[in-house]
C-alpha positions in Angstrom: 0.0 0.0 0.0 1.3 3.3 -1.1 3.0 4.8 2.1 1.2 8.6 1.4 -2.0 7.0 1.8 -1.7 5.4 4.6 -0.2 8.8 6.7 -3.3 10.2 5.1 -5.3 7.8 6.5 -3.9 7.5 10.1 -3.8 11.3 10.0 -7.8 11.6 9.2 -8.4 8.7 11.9 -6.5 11.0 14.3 -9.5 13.9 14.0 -12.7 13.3 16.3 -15.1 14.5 13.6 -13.8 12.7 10.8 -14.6 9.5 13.3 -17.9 10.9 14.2 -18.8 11.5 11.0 -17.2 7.9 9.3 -19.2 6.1 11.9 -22.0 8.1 12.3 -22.2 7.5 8.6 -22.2 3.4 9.9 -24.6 4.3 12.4 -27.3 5.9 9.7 -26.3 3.3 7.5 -27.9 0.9 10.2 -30.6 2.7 10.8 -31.6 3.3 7.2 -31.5 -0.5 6.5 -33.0 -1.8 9.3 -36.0 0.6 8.8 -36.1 -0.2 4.8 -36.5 -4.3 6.3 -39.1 -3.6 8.9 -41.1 -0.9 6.1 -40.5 -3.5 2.6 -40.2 -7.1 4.2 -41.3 -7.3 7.1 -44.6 -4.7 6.2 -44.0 -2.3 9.9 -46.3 0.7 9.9 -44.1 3.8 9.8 -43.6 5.0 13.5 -42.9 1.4 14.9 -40.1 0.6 12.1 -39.0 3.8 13.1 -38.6 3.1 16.4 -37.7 -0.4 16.5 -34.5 1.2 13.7 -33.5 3.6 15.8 -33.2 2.1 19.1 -31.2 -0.6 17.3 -29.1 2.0 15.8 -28.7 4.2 18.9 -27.4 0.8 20.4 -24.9 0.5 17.4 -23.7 4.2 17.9 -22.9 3.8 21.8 -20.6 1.0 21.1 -18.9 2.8 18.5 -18.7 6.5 19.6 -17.4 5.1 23.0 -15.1 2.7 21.7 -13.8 4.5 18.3 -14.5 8.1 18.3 -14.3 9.2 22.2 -12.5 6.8 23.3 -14.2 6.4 26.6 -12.5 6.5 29.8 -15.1 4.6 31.5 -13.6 2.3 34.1 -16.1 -0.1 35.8 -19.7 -1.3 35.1 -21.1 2.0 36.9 -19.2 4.4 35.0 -20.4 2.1 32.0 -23.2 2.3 32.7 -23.8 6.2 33.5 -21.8 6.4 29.4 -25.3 4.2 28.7 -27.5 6.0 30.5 -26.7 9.4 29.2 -26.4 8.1 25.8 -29.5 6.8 25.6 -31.1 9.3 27.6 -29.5 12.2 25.0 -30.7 10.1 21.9 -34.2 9.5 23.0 -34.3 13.1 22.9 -33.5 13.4 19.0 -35.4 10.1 18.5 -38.4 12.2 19.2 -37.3 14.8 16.5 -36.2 11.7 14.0 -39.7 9.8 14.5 -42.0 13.1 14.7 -39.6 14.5 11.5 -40.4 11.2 9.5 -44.2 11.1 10.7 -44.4 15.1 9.8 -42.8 14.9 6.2 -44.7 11.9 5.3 -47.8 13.4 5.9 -46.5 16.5 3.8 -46.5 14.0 1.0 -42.7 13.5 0.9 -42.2 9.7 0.7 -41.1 8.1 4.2 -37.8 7.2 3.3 -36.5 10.7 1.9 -38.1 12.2 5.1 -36.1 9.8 7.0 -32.3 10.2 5.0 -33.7 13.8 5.3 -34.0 14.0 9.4 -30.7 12.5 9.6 -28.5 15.4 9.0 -30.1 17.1 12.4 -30.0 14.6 13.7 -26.1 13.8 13.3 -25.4 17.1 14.2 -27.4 17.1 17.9 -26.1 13.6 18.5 -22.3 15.1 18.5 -23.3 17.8 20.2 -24.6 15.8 23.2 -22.0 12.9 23.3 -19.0 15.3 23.1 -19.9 17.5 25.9 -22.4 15.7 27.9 -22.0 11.8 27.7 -18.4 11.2 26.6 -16.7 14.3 28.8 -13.3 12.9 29.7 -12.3 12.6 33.3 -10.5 15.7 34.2 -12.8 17.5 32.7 -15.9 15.9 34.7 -13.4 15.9 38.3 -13.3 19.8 37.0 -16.9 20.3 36.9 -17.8 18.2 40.0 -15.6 20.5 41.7 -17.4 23.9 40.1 -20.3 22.3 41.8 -19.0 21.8 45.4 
């Protein structure tokens, strides 16, 4: 492999965003699928193959973003476990804009899987917002604020 491409690579792995965005990108890619099965094969109504794609994605993106792309400093099953928590917790939050998005622009007449690729770029963007400065703080910066708060 030609040596320039792989600094190039190992270079673009190095920035945060260009991880969020490569596996957020694997994260939608999830989602989109696994609502196209429940909606074409499997014959879901709308919201529930909505739902049912999202919370499998949202599950995907925790492992990923806290493995890959923040590179969690969890240590334990509690800390773990709060990571979880506030993932979830922040996700539910623009699960509600994704599924009331999708619901909205289908009954504009736009067809259910445009509105859906179509929510996803808000989406994207909130979902970094939340898991770089609220679930995947690193630890000197969460000892920091504790402290603010004592």
């Amino acid at each position: 492999m030609n040596k320039r491409l792989i600094e190039v690579t190992v270079k673009l792995y190095e920035n945060q965003a260009v991880r969020y965005i490569f596996f957020g990108g694997c994260t939608t890619i999830v989602n989109l699928i696994s609502y196209g099965i429940l909606r074409k094969i499997i014959h879901c109504s709308i919201l529930p193959a909505n739902i049912i794609s999202i919370t499998l994605s949202i599950i995907f993106a925790f492992f990923v973003n806290s493995q890959f792309v923040f590179h969690s400093q969890a240590e334990g099953l509690k800390e773990h476990l709060r990571e979880f928590i506030s993932f979830f917790s922040a996700r539910l939050g623009t699960m509600g804009i994704e599924a009331g998005g999708v619901v909205w622009l289908a009954w504009l007449g736009i067809p259910d899987m445009l509105s859906k690729v179509a929510t996803q770029f808000l989406v994207l963007l909130l979902n970094y917002i939340f898991s770089k400065f609220l679930v995947f703080r690193k630890k000197r910066e969460q000892k920091s604020h504790a402290y603010k708060e004592n």
